[in-house]
Structure formats: structure tokens, C-alpha cells
RONU-405352 format. One record per residue (C-alpha): residue in one letter; x, y, z. Coordinates in steps of 0.5 Angstrom, whole numbers, plus 500, padded with zeros to 3 digits. Example, Ala and Ser with C-alpha at 12.3 -4.5 7.8 and 13.67 -1.06 7.14 Angstrom:
2
{residu->a px->525 py->491 pz->516}
{residu->s px->527 py->498 pz->514}
//
This chain:
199
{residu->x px->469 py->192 pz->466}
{residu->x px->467 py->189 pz->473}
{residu->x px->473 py->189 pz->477}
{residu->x px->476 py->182 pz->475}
{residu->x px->482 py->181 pz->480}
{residu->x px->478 py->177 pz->485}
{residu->x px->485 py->177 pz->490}
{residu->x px->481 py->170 pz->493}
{residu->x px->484 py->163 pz->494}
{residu->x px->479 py->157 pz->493}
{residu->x px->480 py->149 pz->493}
{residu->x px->479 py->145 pz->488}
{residu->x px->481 py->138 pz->486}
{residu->x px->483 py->136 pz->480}
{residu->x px->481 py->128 pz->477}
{residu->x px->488 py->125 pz->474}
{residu->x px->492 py->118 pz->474}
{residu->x px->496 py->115 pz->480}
{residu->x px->502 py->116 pz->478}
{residu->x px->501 py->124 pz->475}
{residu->x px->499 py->125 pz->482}
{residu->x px->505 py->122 pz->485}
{residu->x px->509 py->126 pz->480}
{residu->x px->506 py->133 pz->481}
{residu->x px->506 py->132 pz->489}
{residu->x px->514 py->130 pz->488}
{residu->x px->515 py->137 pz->485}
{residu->x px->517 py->133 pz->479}
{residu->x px->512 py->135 pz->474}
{residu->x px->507 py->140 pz->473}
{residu->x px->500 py->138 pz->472}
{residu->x px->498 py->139 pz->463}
{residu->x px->493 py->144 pz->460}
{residu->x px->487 py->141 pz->457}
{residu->x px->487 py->143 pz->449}
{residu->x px->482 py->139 pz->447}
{residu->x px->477 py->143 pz->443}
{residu->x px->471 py->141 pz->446}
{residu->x px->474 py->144 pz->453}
{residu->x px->469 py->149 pz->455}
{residu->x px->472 py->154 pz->459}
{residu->x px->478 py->153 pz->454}
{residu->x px->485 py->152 pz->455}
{residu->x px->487 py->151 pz->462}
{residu->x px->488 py->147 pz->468}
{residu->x px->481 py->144 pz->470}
{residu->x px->478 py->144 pz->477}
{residu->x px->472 py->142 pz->481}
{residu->x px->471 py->148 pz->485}
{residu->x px->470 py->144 pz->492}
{residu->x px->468 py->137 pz->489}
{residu->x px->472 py->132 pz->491}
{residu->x px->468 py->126 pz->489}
{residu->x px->465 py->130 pz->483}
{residu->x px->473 py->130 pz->481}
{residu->x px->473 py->122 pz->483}
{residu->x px->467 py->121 pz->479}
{residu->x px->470 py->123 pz->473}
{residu->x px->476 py->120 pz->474}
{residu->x px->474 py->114 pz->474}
{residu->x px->469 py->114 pz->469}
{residu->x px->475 py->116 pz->464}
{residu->x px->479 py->110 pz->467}
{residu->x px->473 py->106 pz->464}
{residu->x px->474 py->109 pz->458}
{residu->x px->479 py->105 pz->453}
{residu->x px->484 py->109 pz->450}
{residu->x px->485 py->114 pz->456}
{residu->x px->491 py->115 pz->460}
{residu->x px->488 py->115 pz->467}
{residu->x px->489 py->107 pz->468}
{residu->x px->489 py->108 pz->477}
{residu->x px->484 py->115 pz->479}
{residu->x px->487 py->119 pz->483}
{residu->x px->484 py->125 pz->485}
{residu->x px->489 py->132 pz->487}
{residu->x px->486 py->138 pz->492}
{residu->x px->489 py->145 pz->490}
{residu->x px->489 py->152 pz->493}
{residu->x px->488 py->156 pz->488}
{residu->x px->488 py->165 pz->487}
{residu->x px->483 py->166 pz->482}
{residu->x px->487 py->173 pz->480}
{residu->x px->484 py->176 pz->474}
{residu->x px->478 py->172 pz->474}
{residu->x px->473 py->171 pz->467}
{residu->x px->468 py->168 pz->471}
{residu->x px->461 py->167 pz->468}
{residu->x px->457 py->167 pz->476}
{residu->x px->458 py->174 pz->475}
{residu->x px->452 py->178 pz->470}
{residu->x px->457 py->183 pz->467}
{residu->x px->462 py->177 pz->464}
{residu->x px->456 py->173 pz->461}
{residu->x px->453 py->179 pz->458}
{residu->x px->459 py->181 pz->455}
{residu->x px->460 py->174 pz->453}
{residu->x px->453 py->174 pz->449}
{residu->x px->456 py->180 pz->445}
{residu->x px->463 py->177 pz->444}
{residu->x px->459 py->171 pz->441}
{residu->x px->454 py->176 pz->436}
{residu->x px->461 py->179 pz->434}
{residu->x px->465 py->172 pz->432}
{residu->x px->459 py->169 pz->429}
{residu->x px->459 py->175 pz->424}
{residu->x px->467 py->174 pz->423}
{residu->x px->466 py->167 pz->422}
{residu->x px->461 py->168 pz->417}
{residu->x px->464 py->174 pz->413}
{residu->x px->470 py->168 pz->412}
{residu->x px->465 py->163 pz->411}
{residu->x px->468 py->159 pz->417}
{residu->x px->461 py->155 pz->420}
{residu->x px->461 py->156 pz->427}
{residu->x px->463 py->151 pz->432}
{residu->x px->457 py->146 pz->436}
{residu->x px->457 py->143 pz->441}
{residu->x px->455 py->137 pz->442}
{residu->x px->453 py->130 pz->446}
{residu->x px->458 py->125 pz->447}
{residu->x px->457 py->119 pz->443}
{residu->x px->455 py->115 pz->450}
{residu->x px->451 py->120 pz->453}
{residu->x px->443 py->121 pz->452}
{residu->x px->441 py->126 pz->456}
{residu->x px->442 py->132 pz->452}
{residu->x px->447 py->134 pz->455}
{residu->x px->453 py->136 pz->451}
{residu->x px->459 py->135 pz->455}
{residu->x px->464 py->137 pz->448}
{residu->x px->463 py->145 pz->448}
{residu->x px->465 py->146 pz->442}
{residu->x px->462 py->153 pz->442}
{residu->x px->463 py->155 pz->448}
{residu->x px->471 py->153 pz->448}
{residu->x px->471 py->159 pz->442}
{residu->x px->468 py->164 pz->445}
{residu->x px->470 py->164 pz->451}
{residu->x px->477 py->163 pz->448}
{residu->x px->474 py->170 pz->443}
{residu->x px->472 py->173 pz->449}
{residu->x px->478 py->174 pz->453}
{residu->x px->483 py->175 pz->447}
{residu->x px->479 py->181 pz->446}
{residu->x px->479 py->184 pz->453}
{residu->x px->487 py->183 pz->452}
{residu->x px->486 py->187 pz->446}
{residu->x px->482 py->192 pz->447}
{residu->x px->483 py->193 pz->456}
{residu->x px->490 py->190 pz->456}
{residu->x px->485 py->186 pz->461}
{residu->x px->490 py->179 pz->461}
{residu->x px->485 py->173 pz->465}
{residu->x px->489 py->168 pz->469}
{residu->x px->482 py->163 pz->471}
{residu->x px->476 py->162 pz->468}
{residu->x px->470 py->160 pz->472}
{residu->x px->463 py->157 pz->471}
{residu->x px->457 py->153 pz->473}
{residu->x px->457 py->146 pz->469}
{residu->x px->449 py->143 pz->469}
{residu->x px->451 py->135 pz->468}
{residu->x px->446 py->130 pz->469}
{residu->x px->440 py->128 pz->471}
{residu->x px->435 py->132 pz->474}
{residu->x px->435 py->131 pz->482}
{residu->x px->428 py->129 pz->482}
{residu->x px->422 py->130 pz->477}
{residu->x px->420 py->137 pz->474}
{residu->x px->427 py->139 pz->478}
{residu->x px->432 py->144 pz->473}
{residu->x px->438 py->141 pz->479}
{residu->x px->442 py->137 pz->475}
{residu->x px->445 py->131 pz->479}
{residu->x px->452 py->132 pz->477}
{residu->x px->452 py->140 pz->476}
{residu->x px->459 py->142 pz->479}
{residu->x px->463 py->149 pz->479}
{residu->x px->468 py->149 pz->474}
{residu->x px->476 py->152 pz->474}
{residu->x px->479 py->153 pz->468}
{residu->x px->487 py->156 pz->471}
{residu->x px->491 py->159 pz->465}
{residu->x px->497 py->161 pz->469}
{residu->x px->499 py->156 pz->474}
{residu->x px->503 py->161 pz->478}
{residu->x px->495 py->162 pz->481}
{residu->x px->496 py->154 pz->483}
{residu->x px->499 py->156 pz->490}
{residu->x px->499 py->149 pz->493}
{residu->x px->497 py->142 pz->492}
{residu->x px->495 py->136 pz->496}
{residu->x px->493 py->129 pz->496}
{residu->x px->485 py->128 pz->497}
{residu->x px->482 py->120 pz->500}
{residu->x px->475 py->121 pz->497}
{residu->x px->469 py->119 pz->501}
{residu->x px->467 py->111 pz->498}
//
């Protein structure tokens, strides 16, 4: 396997209420891991590589939606180590990644358990399909296995995220298309500040 301790620090910033950020910055919580099946990258602290206002979009659009916990949208910056890293930029993670998927198809079906989809959102209409169902399983599958097989245990999991409309007519560059971070030990969390994103 390519060599996956990447040793790199990057800054990401990560969409929250006010008061968790308060908290977080006080050192009298941590940020939560996201578990929700949908969560592409699988369970971890998620973050926009570089996109502040990215994170700040989403921030508010959760808090437009009744029911969730981000009453006031904050947004909190973090230099991050990326350590032992499944990053799907890199060829040789997304070929293994298409081999894993072929073995947990056949696993699924040999337990006559259907295989997950992924899905739009109720709202959406542009066929994006932000709840990544399948992606959340075979990811997690994939890096479950190289800690079976290589003793490999991977710290963050890292990928481009194509969202949005395209940027103008007859373009594959989507409006809202970001890198995301998923960060599975929080000891790669090295610091956190507040951020102001641009009006």
C-alpha cells in the first residue's frame, strides 16, 4: 500500500452551534464524532479542508432546519495532522477502495443483506445524493480491512465532495464541491480557533 503516514498539518474548519464552539475553545468539551449512516467518509470529525465559508454555509443551512442542534452557526478552524491517512485523492486508495467494494458486495449478498445506497436528500433536486450510504460502508469495510490484514490502523479519512450546481453551463465544476476531512483519532486535532467568515 502507498505510504499513508502523510506527517502533513492542514487547516480545516468545522460548521457547529455557538455554544459548542464557546465550549470546545474553553477546553470544556470536545468536538463529537458524526455517526450517522449517511456520513460518507464514516465515522469521524468532519472538516472542510480550507473552506471556511464552505463550513459557514452549512452551518446555516442546518440551522434553517427544524429539529437540529445548530440554533446559532459558528464556525471553528483546526490544524490538523493528517497522520495515517485513507485519502481518496491518491489513485492507489481509490482502486483499493473499488476492490473492497467488490468483496462487501459478495459478503452481503452471500448473508442476503441488500447493499446500502446512497440517496438525495428529501429537499434536494440536483441528484446529488448528500446521504452516502454506501460510501459510509465501504469505506468504513476498507479501512477495517487494511487494519486486518497490514496492522495499517488509519487516523483521518480525506476526499473531494462534488455538491451543487455546475459553475456554468456544460461545466463538471460543481458550486459547492469542497475537500472533506473526516478525523477518526482526535489526538490529530493539534489546535483549535475561532474563525469570522466573510459576509
Amino acid at each position: 500500500m502507498a505510504n499513508s503516514n502523510y506527517q502533513r498539518l492542514v487547516t480545516g474548519y468545522h460548521g457547529c452551534d455557538a455554544a459548542v464552539a464557546t465550549k470546545v475553545l474553553s477546553g470544556a468539551a470536545r468536538l463529537n464524532f458524526s455517526t450517522n449512516p449517511y456520513d460518507w467518509l464514516g465515522w469521524g470529525i468532519y472538516f472542510w479542508e480550507h473552506g471556511p465559508q464552505r463550513a459557514a454555509e452549512w452551518a446555516v443551512e442546518q440551522a434553517r432546519i427544524s429539529g437540529k442542534r445548530i440554533r446559532e452557526p459558528a464556525v471553528l478552524g483546526a490544524r490538523i495532522d493528517l497522520g495515517e491517512c485513507f485519502d481518496l485523492l491518491d489513485t492507489a486508495y481509490t482502486r483499493r477502495l473499488q476492490r473492497y467494494y467488490f468483496e462487501l458486495r459478495e459478503r452481503l449478498r452471500e448473508e442476503t443483506v441488500p447493499m446500502p445506497q446512497n440517496r438525495d436528500a428529501p429537499s434536494s433536486r440536483r441528484g446529488d445524493k448528500v446521504l452516502r450510504f454506501r460510501d459510509r460502508a465501504v469505506i468504513d469495510y476498507a479501512v477495517s480491512k487494511v487494519k486486518e490484514e497490514e496492522d495499517i490502523v488509519f487516523r483521518s479519512v480525506r476526499c473531494a465532495f462534488l455538491e451543487g450546481e455546475p459553475a456554468f453551463p456544460g461545466s463538471k465544476i460543481a458550486l459547492k464541491s469542497h475537500i472533506q476531512i473526516a478525523v477518526r483519532d482526535p489526538a490529530c486535532i493539534q489546535e483549535v480557533f475561532p474563525v469570522v467568515p466573510d459576509r
